[in-house]
C-alpha positions as a Markdown table, in Angstrom:
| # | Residue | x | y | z |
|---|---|---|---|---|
| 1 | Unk | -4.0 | 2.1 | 41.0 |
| 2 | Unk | -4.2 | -0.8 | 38.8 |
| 3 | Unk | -1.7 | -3.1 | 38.3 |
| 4 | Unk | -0.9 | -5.0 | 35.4 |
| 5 | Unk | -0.3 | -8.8 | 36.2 |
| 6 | Unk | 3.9 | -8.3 | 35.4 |
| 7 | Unk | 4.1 | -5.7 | 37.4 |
| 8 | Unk | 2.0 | -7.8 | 40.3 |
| 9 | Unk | 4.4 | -11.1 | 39.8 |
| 10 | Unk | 7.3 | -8.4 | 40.2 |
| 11 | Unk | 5.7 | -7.5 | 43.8 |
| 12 | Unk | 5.4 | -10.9 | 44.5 |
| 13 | Unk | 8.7 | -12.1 | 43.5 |
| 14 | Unk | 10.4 | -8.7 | 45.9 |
| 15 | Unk | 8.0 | -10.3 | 48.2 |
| 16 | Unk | 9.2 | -13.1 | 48.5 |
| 17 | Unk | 13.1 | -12.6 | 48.0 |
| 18 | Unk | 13.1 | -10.2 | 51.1 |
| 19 | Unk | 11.2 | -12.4 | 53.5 |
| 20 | Unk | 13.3 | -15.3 | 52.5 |
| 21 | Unk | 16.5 | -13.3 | 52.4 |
| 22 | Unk | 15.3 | -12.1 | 56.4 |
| 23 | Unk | 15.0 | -15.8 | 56.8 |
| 24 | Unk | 18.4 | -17.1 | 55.2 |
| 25 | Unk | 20.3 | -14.5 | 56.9 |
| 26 | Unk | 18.9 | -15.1 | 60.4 |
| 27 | Unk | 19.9 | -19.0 | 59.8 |
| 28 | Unk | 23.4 | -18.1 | 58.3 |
| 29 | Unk | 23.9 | -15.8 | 61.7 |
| 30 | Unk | 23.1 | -18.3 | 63.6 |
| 31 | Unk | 25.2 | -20.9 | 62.2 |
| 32 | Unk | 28.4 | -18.9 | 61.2 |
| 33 | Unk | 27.8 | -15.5 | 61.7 |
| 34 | Unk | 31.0 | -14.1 | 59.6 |
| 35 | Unk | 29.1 | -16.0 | 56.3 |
| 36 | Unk | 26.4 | -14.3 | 56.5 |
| 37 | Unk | 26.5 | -11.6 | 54.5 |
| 38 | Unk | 28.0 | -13.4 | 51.1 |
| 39 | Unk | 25.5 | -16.1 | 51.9 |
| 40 | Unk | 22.0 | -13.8 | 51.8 |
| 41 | Unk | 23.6 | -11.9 | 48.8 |
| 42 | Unk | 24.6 | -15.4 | 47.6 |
| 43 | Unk | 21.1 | -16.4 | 47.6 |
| 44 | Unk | 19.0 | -13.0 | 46.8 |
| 45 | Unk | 20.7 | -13.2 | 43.7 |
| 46 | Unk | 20.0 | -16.6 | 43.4 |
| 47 | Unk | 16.3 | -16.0 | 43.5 |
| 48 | Unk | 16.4 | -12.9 | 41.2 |
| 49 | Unk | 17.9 | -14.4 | 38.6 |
| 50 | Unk | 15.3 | -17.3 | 38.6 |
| 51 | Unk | 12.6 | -15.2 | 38.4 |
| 52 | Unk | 14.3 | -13.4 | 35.4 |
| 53 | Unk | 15.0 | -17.2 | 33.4 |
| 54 | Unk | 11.4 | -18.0 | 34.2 |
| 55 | Unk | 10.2 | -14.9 | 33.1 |
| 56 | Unk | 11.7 | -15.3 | 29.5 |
| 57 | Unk | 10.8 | -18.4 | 29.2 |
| 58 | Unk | 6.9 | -17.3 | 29.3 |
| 59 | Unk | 7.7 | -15.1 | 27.1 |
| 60 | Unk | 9.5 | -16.8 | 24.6 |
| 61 | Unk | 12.8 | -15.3 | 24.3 |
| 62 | Unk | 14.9 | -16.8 | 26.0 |
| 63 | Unk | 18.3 | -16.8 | 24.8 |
| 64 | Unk | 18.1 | -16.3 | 20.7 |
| 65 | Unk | 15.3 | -18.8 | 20.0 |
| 66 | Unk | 12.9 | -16.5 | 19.1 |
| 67 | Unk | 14.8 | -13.8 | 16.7 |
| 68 | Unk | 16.7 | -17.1 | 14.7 |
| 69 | Unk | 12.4 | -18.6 | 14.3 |
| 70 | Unk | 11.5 | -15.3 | 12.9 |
| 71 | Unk | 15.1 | -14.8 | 11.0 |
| 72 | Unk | 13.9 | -18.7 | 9.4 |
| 73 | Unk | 10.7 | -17.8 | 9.1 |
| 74 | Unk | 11.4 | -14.3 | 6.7 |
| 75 | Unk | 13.3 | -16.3 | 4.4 |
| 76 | Unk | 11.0 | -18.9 | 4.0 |
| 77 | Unk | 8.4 | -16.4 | 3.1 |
| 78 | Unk | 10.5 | -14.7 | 0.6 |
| 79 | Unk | 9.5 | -17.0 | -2.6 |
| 80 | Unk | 5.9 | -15.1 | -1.5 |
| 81 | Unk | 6.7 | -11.7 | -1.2 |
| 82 | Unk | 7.5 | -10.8 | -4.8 |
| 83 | Unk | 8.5 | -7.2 | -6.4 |
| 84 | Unk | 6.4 | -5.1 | -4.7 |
| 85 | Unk | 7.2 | -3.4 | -1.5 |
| 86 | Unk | 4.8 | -3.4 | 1.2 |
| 87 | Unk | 6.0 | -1.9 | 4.7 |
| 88 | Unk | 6.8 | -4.0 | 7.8 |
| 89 | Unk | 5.9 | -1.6 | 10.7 |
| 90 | Unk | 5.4 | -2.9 | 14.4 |
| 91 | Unk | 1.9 | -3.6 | 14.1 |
| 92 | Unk | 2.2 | -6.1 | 11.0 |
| 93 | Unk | 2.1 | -10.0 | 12.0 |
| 94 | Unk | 5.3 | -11.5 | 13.2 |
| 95 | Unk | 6.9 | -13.6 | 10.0 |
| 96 | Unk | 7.2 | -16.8 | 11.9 |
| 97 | Unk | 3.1 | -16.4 | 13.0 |
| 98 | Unk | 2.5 | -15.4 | 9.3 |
| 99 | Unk | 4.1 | -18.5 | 8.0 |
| 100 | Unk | 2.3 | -20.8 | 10.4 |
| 101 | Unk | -1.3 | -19.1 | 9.2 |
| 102 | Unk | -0.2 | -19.9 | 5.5 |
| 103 | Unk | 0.5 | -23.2 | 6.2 |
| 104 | Unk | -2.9 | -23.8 | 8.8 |
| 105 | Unk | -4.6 | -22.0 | 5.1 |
| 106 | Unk | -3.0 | -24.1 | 2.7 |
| 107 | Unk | -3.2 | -27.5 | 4.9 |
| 108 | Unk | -7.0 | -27.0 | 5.7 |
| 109 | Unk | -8.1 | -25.7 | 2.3 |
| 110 | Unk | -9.7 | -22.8 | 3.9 |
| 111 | Unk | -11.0 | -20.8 | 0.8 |
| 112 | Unk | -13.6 | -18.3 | 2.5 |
| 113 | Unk | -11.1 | -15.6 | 4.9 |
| 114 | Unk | -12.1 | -12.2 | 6.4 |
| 115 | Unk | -9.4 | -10.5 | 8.4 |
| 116 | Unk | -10.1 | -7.4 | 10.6 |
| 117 | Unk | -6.6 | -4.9 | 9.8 |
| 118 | Unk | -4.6 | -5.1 | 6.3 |
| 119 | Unk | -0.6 | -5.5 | 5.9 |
| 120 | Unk | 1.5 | -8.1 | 4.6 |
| 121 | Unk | -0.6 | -10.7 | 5.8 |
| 122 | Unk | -3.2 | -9.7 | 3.1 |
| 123 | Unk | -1.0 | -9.8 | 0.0 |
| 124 | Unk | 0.7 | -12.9 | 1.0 |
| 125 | Unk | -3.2 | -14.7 | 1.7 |
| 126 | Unk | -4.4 | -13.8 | -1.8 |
| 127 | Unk | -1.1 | -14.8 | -3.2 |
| 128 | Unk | -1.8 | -18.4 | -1.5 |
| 129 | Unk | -5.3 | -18.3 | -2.7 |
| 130 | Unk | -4.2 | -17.7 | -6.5 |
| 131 | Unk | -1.6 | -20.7 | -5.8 |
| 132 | Unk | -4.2 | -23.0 | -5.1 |
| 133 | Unk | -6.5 | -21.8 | -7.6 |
| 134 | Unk | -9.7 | -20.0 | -5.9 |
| 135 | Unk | -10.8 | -18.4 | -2.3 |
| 136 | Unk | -11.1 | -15.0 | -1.4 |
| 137 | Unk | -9.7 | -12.7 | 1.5 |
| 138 | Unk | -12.0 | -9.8 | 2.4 |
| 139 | Unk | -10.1 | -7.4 | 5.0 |
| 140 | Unk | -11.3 | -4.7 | 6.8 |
| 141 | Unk | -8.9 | -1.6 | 7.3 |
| 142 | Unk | -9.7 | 1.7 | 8.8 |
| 143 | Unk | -6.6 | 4.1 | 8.0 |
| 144 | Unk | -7.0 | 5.7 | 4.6 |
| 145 | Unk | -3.5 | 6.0 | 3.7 |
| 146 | Unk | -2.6 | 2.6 | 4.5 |
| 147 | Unk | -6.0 | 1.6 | 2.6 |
| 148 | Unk | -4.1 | 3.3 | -0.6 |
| 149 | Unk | -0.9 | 1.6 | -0.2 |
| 150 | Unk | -2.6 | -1.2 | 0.1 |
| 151 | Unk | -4.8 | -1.1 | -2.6 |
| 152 | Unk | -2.0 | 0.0 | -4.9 |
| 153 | Unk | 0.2 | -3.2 | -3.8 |
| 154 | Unk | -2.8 | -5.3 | -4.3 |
| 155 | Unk | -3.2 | -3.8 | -7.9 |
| 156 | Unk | 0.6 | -4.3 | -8.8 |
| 157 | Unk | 0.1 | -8.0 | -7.4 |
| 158 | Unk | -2.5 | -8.3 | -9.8 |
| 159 | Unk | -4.9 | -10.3 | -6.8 |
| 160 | Unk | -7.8 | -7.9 | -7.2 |
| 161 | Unk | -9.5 | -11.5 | -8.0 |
| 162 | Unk | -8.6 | -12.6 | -4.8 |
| 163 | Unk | -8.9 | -9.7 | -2.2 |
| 164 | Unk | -11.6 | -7.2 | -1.2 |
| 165 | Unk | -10.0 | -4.1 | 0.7 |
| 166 | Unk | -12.5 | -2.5 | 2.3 |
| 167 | Unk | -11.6 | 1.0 | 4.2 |
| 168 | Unk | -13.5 | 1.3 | 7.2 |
| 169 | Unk | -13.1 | 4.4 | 9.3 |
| 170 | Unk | -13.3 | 3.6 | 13.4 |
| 171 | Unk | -16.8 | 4.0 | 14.9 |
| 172 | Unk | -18.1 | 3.5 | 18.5 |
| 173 | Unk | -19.1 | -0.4 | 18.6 |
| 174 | Unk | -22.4 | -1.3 | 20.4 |
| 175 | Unk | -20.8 | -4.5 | 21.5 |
| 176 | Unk | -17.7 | -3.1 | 23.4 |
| 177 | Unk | -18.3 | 0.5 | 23.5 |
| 178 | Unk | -14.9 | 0.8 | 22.0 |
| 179 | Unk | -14.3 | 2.3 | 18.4 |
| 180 | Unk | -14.4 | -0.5 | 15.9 |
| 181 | Unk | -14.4 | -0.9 | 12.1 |
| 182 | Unk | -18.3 | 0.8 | 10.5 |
| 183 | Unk | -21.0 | -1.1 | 10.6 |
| 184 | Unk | -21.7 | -1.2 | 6.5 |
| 185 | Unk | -18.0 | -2.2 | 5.8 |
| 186 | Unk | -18.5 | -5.6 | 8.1 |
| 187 | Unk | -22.3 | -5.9 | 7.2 |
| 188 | Unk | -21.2 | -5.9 | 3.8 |
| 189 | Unk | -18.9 | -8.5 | 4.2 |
| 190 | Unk | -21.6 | -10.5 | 5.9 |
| 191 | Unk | -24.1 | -10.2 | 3.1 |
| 192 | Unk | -21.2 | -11.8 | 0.2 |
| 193 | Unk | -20.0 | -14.7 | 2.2 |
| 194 | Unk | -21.5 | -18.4 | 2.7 |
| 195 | Unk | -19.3 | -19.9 | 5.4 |
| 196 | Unk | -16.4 | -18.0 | 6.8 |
| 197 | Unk | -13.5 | -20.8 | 7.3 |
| 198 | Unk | -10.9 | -18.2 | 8.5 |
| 199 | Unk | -11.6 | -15.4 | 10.5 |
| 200 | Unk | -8.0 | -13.6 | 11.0 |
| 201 | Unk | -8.3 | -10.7 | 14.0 |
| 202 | Unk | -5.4 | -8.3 | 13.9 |
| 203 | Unk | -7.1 | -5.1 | 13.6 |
| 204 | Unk | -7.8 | -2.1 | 14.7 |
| 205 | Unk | -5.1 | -1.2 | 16.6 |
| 206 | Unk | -5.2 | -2.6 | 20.0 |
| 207 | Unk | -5.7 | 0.9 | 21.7 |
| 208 | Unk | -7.9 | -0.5 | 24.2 |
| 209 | Unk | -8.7 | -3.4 | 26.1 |
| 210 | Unk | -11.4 | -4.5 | 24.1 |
| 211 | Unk | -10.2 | -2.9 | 20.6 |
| 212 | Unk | -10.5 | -6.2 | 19.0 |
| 213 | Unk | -13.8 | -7.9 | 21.0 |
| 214 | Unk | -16.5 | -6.8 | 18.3 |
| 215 | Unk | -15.1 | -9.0 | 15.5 |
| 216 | Unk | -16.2 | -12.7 | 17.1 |
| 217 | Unk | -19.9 | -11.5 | 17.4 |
| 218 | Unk | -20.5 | -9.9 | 14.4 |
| 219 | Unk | -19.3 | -12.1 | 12.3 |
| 220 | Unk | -20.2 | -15.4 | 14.7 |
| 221 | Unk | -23.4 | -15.9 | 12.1 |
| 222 | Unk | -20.7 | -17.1 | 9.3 |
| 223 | Unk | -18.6 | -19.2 | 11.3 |
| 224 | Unk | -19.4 | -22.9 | 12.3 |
| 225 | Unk | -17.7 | -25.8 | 14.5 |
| 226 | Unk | -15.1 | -26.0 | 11.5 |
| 227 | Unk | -14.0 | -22.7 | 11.0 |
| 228 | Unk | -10.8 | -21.2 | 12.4 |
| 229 | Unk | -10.6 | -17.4 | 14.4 |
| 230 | Unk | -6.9 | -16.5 | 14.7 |
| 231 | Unk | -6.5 | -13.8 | 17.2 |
| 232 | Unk | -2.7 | -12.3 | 17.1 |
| 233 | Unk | -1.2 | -10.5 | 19.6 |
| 234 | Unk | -2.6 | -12.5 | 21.9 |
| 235 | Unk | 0.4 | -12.0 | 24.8 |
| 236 | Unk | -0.7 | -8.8 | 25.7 |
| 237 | Unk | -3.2 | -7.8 | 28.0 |
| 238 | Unk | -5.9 | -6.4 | 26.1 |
| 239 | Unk | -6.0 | -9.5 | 23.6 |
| 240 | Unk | -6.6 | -11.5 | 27.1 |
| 241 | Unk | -8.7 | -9.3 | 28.0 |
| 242 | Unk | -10.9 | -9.7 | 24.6 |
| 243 | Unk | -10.4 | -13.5 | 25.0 |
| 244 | Unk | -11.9 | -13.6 | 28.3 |
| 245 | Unk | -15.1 | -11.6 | 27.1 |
| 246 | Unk | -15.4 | -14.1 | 23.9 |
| 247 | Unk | -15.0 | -17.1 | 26.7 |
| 248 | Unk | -18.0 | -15.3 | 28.4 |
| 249 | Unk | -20.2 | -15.5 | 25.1 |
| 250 | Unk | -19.3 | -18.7 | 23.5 |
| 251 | Unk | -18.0 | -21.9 | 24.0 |
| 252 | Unk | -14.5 | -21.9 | 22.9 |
| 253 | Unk | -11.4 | -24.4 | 22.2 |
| 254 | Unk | -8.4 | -22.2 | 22.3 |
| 255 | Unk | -5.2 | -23.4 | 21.2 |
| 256 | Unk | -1.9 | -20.6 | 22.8 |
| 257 | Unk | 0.4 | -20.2 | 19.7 |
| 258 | Unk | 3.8 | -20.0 | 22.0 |
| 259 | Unk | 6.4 | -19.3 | 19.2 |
| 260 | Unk | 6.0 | -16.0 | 19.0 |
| 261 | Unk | 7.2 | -13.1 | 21.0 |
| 262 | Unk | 4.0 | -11.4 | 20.6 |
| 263 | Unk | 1.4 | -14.5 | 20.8 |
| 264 | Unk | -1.2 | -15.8 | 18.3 |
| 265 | Unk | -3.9 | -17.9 | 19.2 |
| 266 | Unk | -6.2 | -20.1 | 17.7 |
| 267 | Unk | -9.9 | -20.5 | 18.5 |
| 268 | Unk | -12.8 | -22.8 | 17.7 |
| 269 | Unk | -16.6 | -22.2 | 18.3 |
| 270 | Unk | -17.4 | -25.8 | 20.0 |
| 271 | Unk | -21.1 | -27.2 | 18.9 |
């Protein structure tokens, strides 16, 4: 059986508070043996609920940090979001990861942006690029009805200037041997752009531990020193997964997004 690495820190952590209890027990007996019971529950409790604060604190929720950042975050964003309604489900970016990547766009002048999975993020990245008077986003999305909605919001927005929806239905990827986006949807892309400055992974669906591993190499050709590969999700075990195969392939400088419950991490190709 495979274990995750939560569920081996768990096993370590029982470990450890039942040899140490043994220990603190047969030390309390010996001492002042009528004590010793309060004193090993005293302390097994004591090391449990360590574990648990330490615990939420690598992840980023302890207390309510997190949900007040994201709660900040959604209203900054609302000047953005405009009159048309685009769904927030679970697999969209969280606000407060979406408002730093408009920021990173807007600060850095990145004009040239393909993202791999469409949502919010999309409309609100051609929104920014009509702001500041010229890029454009081309995204890569492989579920048909959310292709239409999409398209439709884009179309309402009136950023068909600005973004290229492309639907792209899942096929097995050479790279990873998992199902990725086609291979004329991303070879299209490939063919229009110069430089890629952004390269924004948050798609497909990470089903898989290496769902997400094909974008760095097929689109590696368009991206230099300078440009910027945003992976999200990147707490969970099959983003670390696809991080470690991309550390295999290429010589990375990774930067760990921490504000977010879910992760987001930023990654350059070093020279």
């Amino acid at each position: 059986m495979i274990r995750t690495k939560a569920q081996k820190r768990i096993v370590a952590v029982l470990a450890l508070t039942f040899i140490s209890t043994l220990a603190v027990y047969g030390i309390a007996y010996f001492l002042f043996e009528p004590l010793a019971l309060g004193v090993v529950v005293a302390w097994a409790t004591s090391v449990i609920v360590l574990f648990i604060y330490v615990e939420r604190r690598r992840a980023g929720i302890l207390g309510l940090e997190d949900p007040y950042s994201n709660l900040r975050a959604h209203i900054n964003l609302q000047s953005m979001l405009g009159e048309t309604f685009v769904p927030y489900s679970f697999w969209a970016m969280e606000p407060g990861s979406l408002l730093n990547l408009l920021a990173t766009i807007q600060y850095h002048d990145y004009r040239t942006i393909v993202e791999c999975g469409a949502g919010l993020s999309t409309v609100l990245i051609g929104k920014l690029l009509k702001q500041v008077g010229g890029g454009h986003i081309y995204s890569l999305e492989d579920d048909e009805r959310w292709h239409a909605v999409m398209s439709a919001a884009i179309a309402k927005e009136g950023l068909a200037e600005y973004i290229t929806l492309l639907y792209s239905p899942l096929e097995e990827n050479s790279e990873s041997g998992e199902l990725w986006y086609g291979q004329a949807a991303s070879q299209q892309i490939l063919a229009r752009v110069g430089e890629i400055d952004l390269l924004v992974v948050d798609g497909p669906k990470s089903n898989a531990p290496l769902s997400r591993m094909p974008a760095l190499p097929i689109f590696a050709p368009k991206l230099s020193h300078q440009s910027l590969i945003v992976l999200d999700d990147s707490k969970r075990e099959n983003e670390q997964q696809v991080l470690r195969s991309w550390g295999e392939r290429f010589n990375l400088e990774i930067e760990q997004k921490k504000d977010s419950l879910r992760g987001q991490t930023y990654i350059r190709i070093v020279e």
